[in-house]
C-alpha positions as CSV (number, residue, x, y, z in Angstrom):
1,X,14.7,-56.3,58.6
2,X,15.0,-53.9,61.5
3,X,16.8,-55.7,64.7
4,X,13.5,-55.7,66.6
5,X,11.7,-57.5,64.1
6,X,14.7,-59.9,63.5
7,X,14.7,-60.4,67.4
8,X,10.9,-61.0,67.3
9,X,11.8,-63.9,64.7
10,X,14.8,-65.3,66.8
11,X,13.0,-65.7,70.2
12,X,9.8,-66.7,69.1
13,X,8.0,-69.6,70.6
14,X,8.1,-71.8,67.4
15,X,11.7,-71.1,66.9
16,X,13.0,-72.3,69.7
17,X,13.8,-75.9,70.9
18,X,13.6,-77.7,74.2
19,X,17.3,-78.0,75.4
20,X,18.2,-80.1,78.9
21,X,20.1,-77.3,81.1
22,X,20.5,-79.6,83.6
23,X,21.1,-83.5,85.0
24,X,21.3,-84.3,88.8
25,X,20.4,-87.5,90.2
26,X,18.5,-87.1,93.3
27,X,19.1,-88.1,97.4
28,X,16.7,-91.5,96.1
29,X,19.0,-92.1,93.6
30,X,16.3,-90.7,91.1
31,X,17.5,-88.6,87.3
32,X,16.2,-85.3,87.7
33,X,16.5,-83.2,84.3
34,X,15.7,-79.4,83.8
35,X,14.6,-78.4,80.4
36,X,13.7,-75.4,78.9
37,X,12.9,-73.5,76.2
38,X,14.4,-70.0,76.1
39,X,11.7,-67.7,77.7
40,X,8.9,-70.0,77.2
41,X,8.1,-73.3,78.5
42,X,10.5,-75.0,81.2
43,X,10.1,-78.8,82.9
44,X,11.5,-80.5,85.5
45,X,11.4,-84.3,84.0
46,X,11.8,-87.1,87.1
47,X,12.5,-90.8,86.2
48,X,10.8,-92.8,88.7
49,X,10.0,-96.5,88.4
50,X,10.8,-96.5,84.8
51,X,8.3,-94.0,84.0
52,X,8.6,-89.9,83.7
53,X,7.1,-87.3,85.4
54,X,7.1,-84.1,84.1
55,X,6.0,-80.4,85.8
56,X,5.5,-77.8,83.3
57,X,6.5,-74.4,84.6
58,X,5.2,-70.8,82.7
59,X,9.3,-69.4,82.7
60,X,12.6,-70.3,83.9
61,X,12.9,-68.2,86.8
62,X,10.2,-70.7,88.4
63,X,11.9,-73.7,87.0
64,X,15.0,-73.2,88.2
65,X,14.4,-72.1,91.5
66,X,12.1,-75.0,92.5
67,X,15.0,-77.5,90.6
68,X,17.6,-75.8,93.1
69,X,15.7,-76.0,96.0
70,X,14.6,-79.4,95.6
71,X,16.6,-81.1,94.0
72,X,20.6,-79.4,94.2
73,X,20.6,-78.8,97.6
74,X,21.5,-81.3,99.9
């Protein structure tokens, strides 16, 4: 197996799990989690009221900066 192919195998979609980058509790007191999934998928997961809400974004660079802009900075 040539390193492309073996990197093809290693990144791909259904290889790869979910993993929480990030926990900040927000200015209402709310959990804020960032998740993603290597390249793939990333979410920004808000508790509120006991129930969650979560925006799907297409990559991380998206994901993060909307999490850091709304959500670090105070």
């Amino acid at each position: 197996m040539t390193t492309e192919e073996h990197r093809k195998r290693k990144y791909h979609k259904s290889n790869c799990d979910a993993t929480v980058r990030a926990i900040v509790e927000d200015a209402l007191g709310r959990k804020v989690i960032l998740v993603g999934k290597h390249a793939f998928e990333w979410s920004i997961i808000l508790e509120k009221e006991g129930k969650l809400v979560i925006t799907t974004f297409p990559n991380r660079e998206k994901a993060v900066d909307t999490f850091n802009n709304k959500y670090r900075r105070k």
